[in-house]
C-alpha positions as CSV (number, residue, x, y, z in Angstrom):
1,X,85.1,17.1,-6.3
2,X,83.6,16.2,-2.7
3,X,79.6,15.3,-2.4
4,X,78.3,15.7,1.3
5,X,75.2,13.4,1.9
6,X,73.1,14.1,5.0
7,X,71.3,11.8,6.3
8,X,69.0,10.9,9.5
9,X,68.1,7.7,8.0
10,X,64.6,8.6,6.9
11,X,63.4,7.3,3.4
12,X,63.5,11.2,2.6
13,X,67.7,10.8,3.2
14,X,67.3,7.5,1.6
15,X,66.8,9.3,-1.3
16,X,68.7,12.2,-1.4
17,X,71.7,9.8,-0.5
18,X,70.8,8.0,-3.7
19,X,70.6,11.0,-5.9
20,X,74.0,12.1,-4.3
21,X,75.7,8.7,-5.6
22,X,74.2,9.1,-8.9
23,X,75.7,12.6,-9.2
24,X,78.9,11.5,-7.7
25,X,79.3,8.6,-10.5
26,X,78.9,11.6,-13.3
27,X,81.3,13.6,-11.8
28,X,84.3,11.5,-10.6
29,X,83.4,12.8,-7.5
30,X,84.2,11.1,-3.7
31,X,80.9,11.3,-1.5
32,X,80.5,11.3,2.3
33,X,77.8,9.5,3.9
34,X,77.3,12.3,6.9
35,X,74.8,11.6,10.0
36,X,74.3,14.5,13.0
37,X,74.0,13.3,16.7
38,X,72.3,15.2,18.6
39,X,74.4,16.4,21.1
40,X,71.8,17.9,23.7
41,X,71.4,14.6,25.6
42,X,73.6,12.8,27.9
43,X,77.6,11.6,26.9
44,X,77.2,7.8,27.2
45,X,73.6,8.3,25.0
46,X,75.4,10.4,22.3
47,X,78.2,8.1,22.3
48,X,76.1,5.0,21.8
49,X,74.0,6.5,19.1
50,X,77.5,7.6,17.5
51,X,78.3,3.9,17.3
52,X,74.9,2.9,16.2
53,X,75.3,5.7,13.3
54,X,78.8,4.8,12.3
55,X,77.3,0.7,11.8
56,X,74.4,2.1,9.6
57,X,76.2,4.3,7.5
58,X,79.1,1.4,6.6
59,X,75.7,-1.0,6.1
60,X,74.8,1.7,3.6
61,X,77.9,2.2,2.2
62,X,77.6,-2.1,1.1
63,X,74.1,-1.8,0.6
64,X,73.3,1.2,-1.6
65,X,73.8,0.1,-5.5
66,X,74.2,3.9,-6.3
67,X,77.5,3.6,-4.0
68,X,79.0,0.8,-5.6
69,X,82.4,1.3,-7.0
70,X,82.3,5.0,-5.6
71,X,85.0,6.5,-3.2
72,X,82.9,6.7,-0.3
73,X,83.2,7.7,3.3
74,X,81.2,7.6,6.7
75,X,81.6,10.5,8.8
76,X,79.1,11.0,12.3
77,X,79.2,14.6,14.1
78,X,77.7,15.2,17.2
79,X,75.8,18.9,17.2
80,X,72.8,20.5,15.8
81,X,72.0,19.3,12.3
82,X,72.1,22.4,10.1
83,X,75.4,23.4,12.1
84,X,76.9,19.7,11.7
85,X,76.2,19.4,8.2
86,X,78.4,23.2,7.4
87,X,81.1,22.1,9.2
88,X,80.9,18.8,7.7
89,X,80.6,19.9,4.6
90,X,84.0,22.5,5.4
91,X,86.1,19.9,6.5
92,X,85.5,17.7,3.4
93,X,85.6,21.1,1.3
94,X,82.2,19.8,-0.3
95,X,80.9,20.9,-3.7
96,X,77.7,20.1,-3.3
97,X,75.9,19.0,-0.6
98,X,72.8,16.6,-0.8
99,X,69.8,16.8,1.7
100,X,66.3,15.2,1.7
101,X,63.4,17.3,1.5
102,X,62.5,18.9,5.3
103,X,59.4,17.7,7.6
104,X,57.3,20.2,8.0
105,X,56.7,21.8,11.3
106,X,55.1,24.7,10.4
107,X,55.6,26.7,13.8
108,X,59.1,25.9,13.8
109,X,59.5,26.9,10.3
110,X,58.3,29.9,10.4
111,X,60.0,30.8,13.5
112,X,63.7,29.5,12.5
113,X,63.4,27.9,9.1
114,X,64.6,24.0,8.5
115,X,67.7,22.6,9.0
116,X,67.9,22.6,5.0
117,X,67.2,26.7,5.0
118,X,69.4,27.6,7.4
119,X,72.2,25.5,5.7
120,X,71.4,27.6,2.4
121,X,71.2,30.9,4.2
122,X,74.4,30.7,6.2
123,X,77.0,28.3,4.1
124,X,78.8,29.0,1.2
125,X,77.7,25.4,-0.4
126,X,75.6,24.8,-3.4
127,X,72.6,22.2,-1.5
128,X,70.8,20.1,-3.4
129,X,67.3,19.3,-1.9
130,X,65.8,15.9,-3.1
131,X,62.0,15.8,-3.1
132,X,61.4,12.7,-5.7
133,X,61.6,8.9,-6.1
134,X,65.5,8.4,-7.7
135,X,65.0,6.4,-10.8
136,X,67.4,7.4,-13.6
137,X,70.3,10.4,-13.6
138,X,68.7,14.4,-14.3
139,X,67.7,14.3,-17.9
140,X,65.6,17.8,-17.6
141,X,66.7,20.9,-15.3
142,X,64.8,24.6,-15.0
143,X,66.8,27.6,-14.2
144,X,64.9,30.7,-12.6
145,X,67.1,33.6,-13.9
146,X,66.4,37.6,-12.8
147,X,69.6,38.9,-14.4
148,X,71.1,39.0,-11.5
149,X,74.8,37.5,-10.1
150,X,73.2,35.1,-7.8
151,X,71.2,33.5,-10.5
152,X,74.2,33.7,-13.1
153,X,76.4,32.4,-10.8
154,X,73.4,29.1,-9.8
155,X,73.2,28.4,-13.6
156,X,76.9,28.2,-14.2
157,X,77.1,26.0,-10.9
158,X,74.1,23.7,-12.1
159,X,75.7,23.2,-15.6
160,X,79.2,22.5,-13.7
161,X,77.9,20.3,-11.7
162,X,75.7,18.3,-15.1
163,X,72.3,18.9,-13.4
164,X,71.8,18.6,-16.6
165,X,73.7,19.1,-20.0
166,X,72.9,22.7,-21.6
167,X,70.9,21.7,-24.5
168,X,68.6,20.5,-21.8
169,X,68.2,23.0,-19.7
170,X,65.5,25.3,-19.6
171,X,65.1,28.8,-18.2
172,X,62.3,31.0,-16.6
173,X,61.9,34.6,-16.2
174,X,59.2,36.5,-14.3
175,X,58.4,40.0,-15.0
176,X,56.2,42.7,-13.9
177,X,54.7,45.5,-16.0
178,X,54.6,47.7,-12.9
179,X,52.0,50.1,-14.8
180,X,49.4,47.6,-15.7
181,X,47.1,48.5,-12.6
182,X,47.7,52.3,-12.9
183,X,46.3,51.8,-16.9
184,X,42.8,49.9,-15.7
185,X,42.7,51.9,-12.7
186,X,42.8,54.9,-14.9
187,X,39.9,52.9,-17.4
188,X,41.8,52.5,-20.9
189,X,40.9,49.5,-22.6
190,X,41.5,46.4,-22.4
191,X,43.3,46.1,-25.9
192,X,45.1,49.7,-24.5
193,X,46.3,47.3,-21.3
194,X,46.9,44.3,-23.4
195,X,49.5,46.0,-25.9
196,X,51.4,47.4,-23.2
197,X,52.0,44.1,-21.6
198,X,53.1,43.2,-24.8
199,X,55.6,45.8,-25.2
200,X,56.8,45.1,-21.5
201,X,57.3,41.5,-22.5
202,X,59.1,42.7,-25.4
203,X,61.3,44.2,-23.8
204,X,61.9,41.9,-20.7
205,X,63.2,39.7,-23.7
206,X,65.4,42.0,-25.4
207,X,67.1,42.7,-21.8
208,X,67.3,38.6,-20.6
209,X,68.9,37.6,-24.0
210,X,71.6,40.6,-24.1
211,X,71.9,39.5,-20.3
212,X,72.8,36.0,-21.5
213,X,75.0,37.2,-24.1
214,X,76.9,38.8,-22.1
215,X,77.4,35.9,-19.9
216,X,78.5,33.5,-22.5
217,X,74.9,31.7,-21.9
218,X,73.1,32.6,-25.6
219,X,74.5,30.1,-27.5
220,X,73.5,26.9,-26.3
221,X,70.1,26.2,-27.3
222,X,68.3,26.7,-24.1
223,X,64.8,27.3,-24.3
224,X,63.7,30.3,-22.8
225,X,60.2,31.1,-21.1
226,X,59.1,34.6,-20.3
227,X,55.8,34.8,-18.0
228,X,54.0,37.7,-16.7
229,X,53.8,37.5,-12.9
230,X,55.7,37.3,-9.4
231,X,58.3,35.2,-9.4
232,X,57.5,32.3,-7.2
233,X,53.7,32.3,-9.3
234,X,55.6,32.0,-12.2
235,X,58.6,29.3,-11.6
236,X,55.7,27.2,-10.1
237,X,53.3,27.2,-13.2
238,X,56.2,26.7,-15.4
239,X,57.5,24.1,-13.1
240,X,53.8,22.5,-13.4
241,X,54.0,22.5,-17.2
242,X,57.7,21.4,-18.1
243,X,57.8,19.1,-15.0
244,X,62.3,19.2,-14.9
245,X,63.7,16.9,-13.4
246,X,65.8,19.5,-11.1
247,X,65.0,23.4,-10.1
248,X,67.9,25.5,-9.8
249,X,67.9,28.9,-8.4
250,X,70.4,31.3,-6.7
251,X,70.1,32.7,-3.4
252,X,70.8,36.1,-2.1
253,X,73.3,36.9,0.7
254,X,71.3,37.9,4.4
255,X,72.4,39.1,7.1
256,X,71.0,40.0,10.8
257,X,67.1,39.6,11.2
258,X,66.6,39.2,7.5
259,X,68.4,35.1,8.7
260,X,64.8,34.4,9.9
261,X,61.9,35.8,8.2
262,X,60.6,34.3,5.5
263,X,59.5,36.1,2.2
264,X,62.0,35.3,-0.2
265,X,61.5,32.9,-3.2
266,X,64.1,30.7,-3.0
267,X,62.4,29.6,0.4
268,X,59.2,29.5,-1.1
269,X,60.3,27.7,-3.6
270,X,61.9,25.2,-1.0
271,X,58.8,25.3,0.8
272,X,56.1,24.8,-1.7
273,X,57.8,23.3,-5.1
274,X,57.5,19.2,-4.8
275,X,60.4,18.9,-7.1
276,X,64.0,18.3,-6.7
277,X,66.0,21.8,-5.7
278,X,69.6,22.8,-6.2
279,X,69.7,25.8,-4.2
280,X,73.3,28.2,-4.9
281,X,74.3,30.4,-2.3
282,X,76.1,34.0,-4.1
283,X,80.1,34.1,-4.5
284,X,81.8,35.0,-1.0
């Protein structure tokens, strides 16, 4: 296994570049140390700051006590970020690749998304986004599962990849009784309302656990948490109260205009969620 690191030498890469040799160790993996030039400047300026970039990134390499003992490469492209760090990560046929958490330039954002969204919408690669301090390796991970593929296929990549061991890993599930407003628009009482949120949550189990078992996923000991709500209202509170050391969610294939609007919750998640993120593109 290959672990892509990106970094722009911010104390946000610092981390992520951390958390990336911590993972690597656990898995027996090789890890690249990857920095972007931007490439929209003159030739002698982008190849001085290639040079600079190449001297940091062997510094880091000596310097990093999560990288000792590691198989560990520098690599500098020149480009724009989020396309540097896919064709990185192709050439070094990543597994995983590790960014720190985006800056926030709201205008930008909502015009284009980060460098770390665009990576997730576009690329084939699992992307872990590192939002905390690195301490210790993932003890605790949350899973947001719809009973979907995507989110099938991001579990099985999480548990793959350790982030963490099954009998540690939790899982959420947000549903919607779609007729609740219908029932107190139409006036029945509240214990009427009530019992019909509890036979929708009822049955939102029965369907998640035959969903699991038919995915191999049943056995394990996960624990399992079923909360009334949308989605990203839900992974959030349960986020809140479990505190994981690592969110992981799948994503869901875009195409065309769809690449930059915002609205769905994995980039809500990415946006609003100050917790580490392993984000899983679907199977292509």
């Amino acid at each position: 296994m290959h672990i892509l690191a990106a970094t722009d030498f911010s104390t946000r890469s610092q981390r992520a570049v951390r958390r990336a040799g911590l993972l690597a160790r656990d898995n027996g993996a090789e890890i690249t140390l990857l920095h972007v030039v931007d490439d929209d400047q003159p030739q002698d300026l982008v190849a001085l700051e290639r040079r600079e970039a190449e001297r940091i990134l062997g510094e880091q390499i000596g310097a990093i006590a999560e990288l000792h003992g590691l198989r560990s490469h520098a690599l500098v492209i020149a480009g724009d970020p989020f396309d540097g760090i896919l064709r990185a990560a192709a050439s070094t046929r990543a597994g995983l690749v590790v960014v720190g958490a985006h800056r926030k330039q709201l205008l930008r954002d909502i015009v284009v998304g980060t460098t770390v969204e665009r990576v997730i919408r576009t690329g084939p690669f699992p992307v872990l986004m590192v939002n905390r301090e690195v301490d210790q390796p993932y003890r605790t991970a949350l899973a947001a599962v719809d009973m979907s593929e995507p989110s099938l296929n991001a579990i099985k990549a999480g548990m793959a990849l350790g982030l963490p061991g099954r009998s540690r890993l939790a899982l959420v599930h947000a549903f919607l009784p779609l007729a609740k407003g219908k029932l107190s628009y139409a006036g029945l009482s509240r214990e009427t309302i009530e019992e019909y949120v509890a036979d929708a949550r009822v049955r939102a189990t029965k369907e998640l656990i035959s969903f699991l078992d038919a995915n191999g996923l049943d056995d394990h000991g996960q624990s399992i948490r079923i909360e009334e709500g949308a989605p990203i209202e839900v992974i959030a509170a349960v986020v809140e109260q479990l505190k994981p050391d690592v969110l992981i969610i799948g994503t869901r294939g875009r195409s065309g205009i769809a690449k930059v609007l915002l609205g769905s919750v994995t980039e809500e998640v990415l946006r609003s969620l100050d917790v580490d993120i392993l984000a899983v593109p679907p199977l292509r």
